[in-house]
N, C-alpha and C positions, 0 to 999 in steps of 0.2 A: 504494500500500500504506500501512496507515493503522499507526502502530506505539504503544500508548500503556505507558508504564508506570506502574507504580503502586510508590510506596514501599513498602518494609516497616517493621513500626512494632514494635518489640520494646522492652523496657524493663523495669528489675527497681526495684522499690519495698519497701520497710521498712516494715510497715506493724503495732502495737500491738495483738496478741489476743488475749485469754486472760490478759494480764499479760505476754505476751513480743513481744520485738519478731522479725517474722519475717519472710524475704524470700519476697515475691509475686512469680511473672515471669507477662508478661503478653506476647502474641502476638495480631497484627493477623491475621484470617484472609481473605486476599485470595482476587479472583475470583466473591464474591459478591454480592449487591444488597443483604444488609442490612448493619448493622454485629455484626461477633462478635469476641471477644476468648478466647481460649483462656488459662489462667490455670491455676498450678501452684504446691503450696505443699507444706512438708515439715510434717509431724507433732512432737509430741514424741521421737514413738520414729524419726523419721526418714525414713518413708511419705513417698512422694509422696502428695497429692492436688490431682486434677484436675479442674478443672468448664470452665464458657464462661459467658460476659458475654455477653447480649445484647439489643442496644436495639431497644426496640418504643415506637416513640411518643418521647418524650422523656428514658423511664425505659429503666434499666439492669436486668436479671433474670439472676438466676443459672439456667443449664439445664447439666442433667446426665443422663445415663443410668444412674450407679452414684450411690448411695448416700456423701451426706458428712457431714460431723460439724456437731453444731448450730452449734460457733461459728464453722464459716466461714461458717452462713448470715445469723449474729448480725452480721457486719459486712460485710454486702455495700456498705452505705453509703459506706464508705471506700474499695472497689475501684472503685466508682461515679465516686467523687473522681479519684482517682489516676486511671481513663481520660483521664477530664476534660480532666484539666491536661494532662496529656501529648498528644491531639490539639490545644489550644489552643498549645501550642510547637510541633506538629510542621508 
């Protein structure tokens, strides 16, 4: 019997938008072949919003089903980062 685990990779980041600095958490979604990251952030009025990171090729892309506000998509650059380094320590 073959047993493998896979870590999970969770982690919350600070990250500068809008003018405010706001916490990103960020979720490894295991069991799949590619890479996805599920990613959740709060609003001004306090709304979650939720999208996925997902790497095709070398780049990072934001995929959603619902509808988000331009400036999270104004700095997907940074959530790009932030993956980054966190698989690079993990």
């Amino acid at each position: 019997m073959l047993v493998q685990f896979n870590r999970n990779i969770q982690f919350t980041k600070l990250i500068k938008a809008e003018g405010h600095l706001r916490e990103f958490n960020f979720r490894k979604v295991n069991g799949l072949m590619e890479e996805l990251f599920t990613v959740d952030v709060s609003d001004d009025r306090g709304n979650r919003i939720m999208f996925k990171m997902r790497k095709e090729g070398n780049e990072w892309f934001i995929t959603t089903d619902n509808p988000i506000p331009d400036w999270v998509k104004t700095y997907s650059s940074r959530y790009k980062e932030a993956i980054e380094e966190e698989l690079k320590v993990s």
